[in-house]
N, C-alpha and C positions, 0 to 999 in steps of 0.2 A: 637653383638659379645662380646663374654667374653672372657676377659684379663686374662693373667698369672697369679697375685695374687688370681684372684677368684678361679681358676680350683686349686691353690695349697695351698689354706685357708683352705678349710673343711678338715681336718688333723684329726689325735685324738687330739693335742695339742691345747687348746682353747685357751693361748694368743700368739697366731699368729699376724704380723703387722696389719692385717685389726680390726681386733678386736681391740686392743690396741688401733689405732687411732681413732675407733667410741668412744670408753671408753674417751680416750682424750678431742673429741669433748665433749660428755655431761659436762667434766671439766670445759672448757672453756665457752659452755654457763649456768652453775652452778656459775662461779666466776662473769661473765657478771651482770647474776640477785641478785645473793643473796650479791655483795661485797656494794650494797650500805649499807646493815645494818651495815656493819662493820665501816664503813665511813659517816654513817651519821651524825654527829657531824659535820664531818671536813667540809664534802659539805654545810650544814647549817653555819658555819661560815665562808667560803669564799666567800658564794652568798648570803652572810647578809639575811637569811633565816630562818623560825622557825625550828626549828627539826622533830613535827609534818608536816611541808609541806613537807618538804624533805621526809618522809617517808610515805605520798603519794603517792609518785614516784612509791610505791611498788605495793600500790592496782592499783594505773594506769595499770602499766606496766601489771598484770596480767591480770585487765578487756579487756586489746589490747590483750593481748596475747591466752586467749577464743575462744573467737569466730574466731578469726583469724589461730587458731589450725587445727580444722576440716574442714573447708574450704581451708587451704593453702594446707592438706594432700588429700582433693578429687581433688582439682585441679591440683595437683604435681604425682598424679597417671596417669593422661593423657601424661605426656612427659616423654623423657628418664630420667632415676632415677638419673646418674652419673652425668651428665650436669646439673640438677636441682640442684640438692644436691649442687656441688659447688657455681652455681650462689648465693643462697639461703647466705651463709657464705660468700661468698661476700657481701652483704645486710648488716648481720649480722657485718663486719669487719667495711663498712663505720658507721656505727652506734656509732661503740665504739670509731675510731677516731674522730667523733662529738661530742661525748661524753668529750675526753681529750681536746678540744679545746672551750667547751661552754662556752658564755662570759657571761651568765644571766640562770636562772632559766628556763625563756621560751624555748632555744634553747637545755637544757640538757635536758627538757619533751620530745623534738621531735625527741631527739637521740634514748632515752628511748624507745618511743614509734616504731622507727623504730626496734630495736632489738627484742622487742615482738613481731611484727606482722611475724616472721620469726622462732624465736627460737622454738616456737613449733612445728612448721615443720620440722624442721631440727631433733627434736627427733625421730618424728613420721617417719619419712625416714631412719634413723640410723636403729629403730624396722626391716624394713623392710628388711634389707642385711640378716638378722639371717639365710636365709636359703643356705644363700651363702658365708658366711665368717665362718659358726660352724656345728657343727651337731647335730641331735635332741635333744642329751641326754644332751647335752650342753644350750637348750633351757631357761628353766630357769635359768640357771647361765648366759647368756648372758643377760637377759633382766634384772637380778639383777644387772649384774655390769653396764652397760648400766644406770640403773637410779643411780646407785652409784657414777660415776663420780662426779653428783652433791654433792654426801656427800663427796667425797674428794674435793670438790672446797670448801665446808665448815674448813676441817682440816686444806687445806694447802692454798687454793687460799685466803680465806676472810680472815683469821691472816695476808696474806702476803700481801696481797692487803691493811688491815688497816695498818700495819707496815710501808708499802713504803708509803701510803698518811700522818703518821707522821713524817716521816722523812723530805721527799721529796715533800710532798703534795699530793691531793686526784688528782689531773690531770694525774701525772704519775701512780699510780693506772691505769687508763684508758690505756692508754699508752703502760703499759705492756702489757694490755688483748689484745690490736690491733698488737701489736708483735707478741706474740704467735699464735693469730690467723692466722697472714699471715704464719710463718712456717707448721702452721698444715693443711691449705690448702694447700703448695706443698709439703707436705708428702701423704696427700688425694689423689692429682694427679697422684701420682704414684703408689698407693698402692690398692686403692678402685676396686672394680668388675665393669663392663662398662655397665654387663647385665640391663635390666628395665624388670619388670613385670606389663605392662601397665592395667589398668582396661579395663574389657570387656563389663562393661556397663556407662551407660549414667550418666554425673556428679548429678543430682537430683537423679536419682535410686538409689544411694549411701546412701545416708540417711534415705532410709527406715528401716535405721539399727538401729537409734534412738526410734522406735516404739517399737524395741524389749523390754517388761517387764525386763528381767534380765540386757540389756545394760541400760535400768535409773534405776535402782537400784543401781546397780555398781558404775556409775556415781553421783547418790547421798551422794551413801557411802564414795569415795573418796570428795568429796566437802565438806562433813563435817567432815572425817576428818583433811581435810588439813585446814579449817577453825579454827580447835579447836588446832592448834600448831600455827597460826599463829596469832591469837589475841596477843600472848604474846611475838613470834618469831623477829616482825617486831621491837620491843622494847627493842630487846636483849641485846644489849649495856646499854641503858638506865637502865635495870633491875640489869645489873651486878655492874652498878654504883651506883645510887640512894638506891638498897634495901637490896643486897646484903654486899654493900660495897668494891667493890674491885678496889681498885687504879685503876685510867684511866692509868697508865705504864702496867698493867697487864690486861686489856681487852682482849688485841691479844691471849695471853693465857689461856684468861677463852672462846673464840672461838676455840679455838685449842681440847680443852676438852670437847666443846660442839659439833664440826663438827666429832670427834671421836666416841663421842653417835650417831652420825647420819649415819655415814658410818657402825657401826654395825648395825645400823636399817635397811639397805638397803641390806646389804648382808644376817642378817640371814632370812628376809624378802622374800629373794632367795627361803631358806629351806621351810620356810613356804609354797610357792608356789608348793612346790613337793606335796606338801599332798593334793593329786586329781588332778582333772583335772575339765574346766569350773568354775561353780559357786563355786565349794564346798572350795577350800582355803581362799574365802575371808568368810564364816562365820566363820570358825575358827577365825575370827579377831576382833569377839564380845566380847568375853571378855577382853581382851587387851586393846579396846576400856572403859572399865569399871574402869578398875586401872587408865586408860590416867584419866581419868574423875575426880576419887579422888584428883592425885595426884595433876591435876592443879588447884583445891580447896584447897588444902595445901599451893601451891603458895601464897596465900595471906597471910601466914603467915609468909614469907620468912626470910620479916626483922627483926623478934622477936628472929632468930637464924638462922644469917646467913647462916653457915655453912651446916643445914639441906636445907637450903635455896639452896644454890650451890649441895648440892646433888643431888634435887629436879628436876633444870635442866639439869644434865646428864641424871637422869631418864627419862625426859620428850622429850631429845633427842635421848632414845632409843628405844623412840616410834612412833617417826615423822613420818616414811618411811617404816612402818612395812608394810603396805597394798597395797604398791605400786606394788611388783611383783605380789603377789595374784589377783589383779584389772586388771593388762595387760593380764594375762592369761583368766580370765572371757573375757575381751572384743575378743582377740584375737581367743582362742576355740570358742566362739557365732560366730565368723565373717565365722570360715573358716567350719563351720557347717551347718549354715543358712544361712547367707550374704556373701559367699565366693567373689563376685564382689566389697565390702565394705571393704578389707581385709586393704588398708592405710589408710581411715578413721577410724577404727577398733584400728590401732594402735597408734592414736595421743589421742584417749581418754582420756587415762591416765594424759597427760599434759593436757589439755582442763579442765578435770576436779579437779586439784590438781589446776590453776592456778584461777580457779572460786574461788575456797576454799579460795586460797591465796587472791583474790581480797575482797570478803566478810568477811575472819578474821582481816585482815589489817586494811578495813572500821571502820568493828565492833571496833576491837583495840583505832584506832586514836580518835574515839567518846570516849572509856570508859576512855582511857589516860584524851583525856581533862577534860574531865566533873567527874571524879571520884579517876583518876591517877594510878598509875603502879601497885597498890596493886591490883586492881580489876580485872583485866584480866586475871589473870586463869580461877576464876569462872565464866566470862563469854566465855571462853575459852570451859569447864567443859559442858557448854549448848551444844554445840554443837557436844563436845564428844559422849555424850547420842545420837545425834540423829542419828548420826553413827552408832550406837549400834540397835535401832531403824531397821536403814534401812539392818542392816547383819541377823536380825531375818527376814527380810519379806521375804531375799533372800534364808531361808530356805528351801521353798515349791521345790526350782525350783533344788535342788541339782541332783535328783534319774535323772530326764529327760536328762541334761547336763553332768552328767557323765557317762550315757549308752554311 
């Protein structure tokens, strides 16, 4: 049965309550994952901790959150969507109050850990209302704002989130996020569509969709880009201190300038995605991927001039998120073409494979930090731009097919 707000969402008006509160939600689980970087200092010095451990946390959190994406998304296609969906943030809420209350390092890994194995799900089910809270033409702007949230959890959540754990400490931080989240589940409950579009085939048949040539292409392509921002990303505090130079009173501000590059990355990233249909908007993202490449080869010379230094990363964050819409569209046209019974797993791709990226630039990062230090991580950053670039040419052949 479908509820009132669903039959009175698909409007021409695209920010309708139901929209607005999935946009919310990515917020909130955007501020969840990315406010450690903002706070990693703080958490490394009240759990007598290295800063490189603490910012493990991040590649953890995303190697949990992987595999635990597409699998949480085929099996959450089997029950009602509406009931899932909240349990699901529920999951996600005890998490982050484990989070504000961990007495030791071990205990904030297994809060961590709890909110990945969920978060991705919760996007990839968000994907899935578009055909019930907007209308077609609205498609692409939903799934840009939709992953945009998280760039607004970069503007406003991670300054604000670093600002309340100097003030007040990095728990309340926490704190907050477990607030918010309980208000935006009972806003959910009254607002969200009740309908479910259950899958009509069997949970393994789901994943014959992985075979598809253009869906690991895609999924390459996103892994390495999200890899080649995060070698340097995970560090970002660190970078704005040590190479840059900018007062630890003005971090929060030099994130505020940074989550701004990032939220235009994500919305013109939107535009992007109109140009075609299937494969063809994410080649467009080859050359893009070419400049990402120089520029964070310039990163290493940050500290010789600051200032171009700080340029350098707005630049580099208003590249981050360019290929996010373009990739949802690939995976999602392939699903409802080919694998129209694959259509939730279809949609968590995107995180799946942005959080692989984030797990292996992270990795990569934390090794070149120790062993070489902050300077180095553009250009190894830089590797994996290229290979981005790499995988947007091979998905040239497959344009003509995908968009008849």
């Amino acid at each position: 049965m479908t509820n009132t707000p669903a039959n009175t969402a698909r409007t021409d008006r695209f920010f309708n309550l139901p929209v607005t509160i999935l946009i919310f939600a990515s917020f909130m689980l955007g501020m969840s994952e990315f406010v450690v970087v903002g706070i990693l200092p703080d958490i490394a010095s009240g759990l007598k901790v290295s800063e490189v451990t603490v910012g493990n946390l991040v590649a953890i959190f995303a190697f949990v959150y992987a595999p635990c994406t597409p699998l949480g998304s085929a099996l959450s296609a089997r029950f009602p969507r509406f009931l899932t969906y909240l349990t699901l943030m529920g999951v996600f809420l005890v998490g982050n109050i484990l989070c504000a209350f961990a007495p030791n390092y071990p205990v904030l890994l297994i809060a961590r850990l709890l909110i990945a194995s969920v978060s991705g799900t919760l996007v990839a089910i968000s994907m899935t209302f578009a055909p019930d809270v907007t209308t077609d033409k609205y498609r692409t702007k939903f799934i840009a704002w939709v992953f945009s949230g998280f760039s607004i959890a970069s503007v406003v959540g991670v300054p604000a989130g670093t600002w309340v754990a100097n003030t007040f400490g990095w728990r309340v931080t926490f704190a907050l996020v477990s607030v918010l989240t309980a208000v935006l589940m009972a806003s959910m409950a009254v607002s969200l569509p009740r309908n479910s579009h259950p899958a009509k085939i069997g949970f393994l048949r789901q994943f014959r969709l992985f075979f598809d040539r253009r869906i690991q292409l895609g999924v390459a392509d996103v892994v390495f880009g999200a890899a080649a921002s995060y070698v340097f990303y995970t560090y970002l505090s660190p970078i704005m201190r040590d190479e840059i130079g900018v007062p630890e009173r003005y971090i929060s501000v030099g994130l505020v300038v940074y989550g701004c590059a990032c939220l235009w990355s994500n919305l013109y990233g939107g535009k992007l995605a109109d140009r075609g249909r299937g494969v063809e908007p994410l080649t467009h993202i080859r050359p893009i991927y070419c400049v990402q490449a120089v520029c964070l080869c310039l990163l290493a010379f940050a500290s010789l001039v600051p200032v171009a230094g700080a340029l350098l990363l707005v630049a580099l964050g208003m590249f981050m998120y360019l290929q996010n819409a373009s990739s949802q569209v690939l995976y999602m046209d392939v699903a409802y073409q080919s694998h129209p019974g694959s259509v939730n797993l279809a949609a968590s791709l995107n995180s799946m494979s942005f959080n692989i990226g984030i797990a292996i630039g992270s990795a990569v990062g934390g090794m070149v930090n120790d062993a070489l230090g902050l300077a180095w991580l553009g250009p190894f950053g830089a590797i994996f731009a290229l290979m981005a670039v790499g995988t947007t040419t091979l998905l040239r052949p497959y344009v003509s097919p995908v968009g008849e």
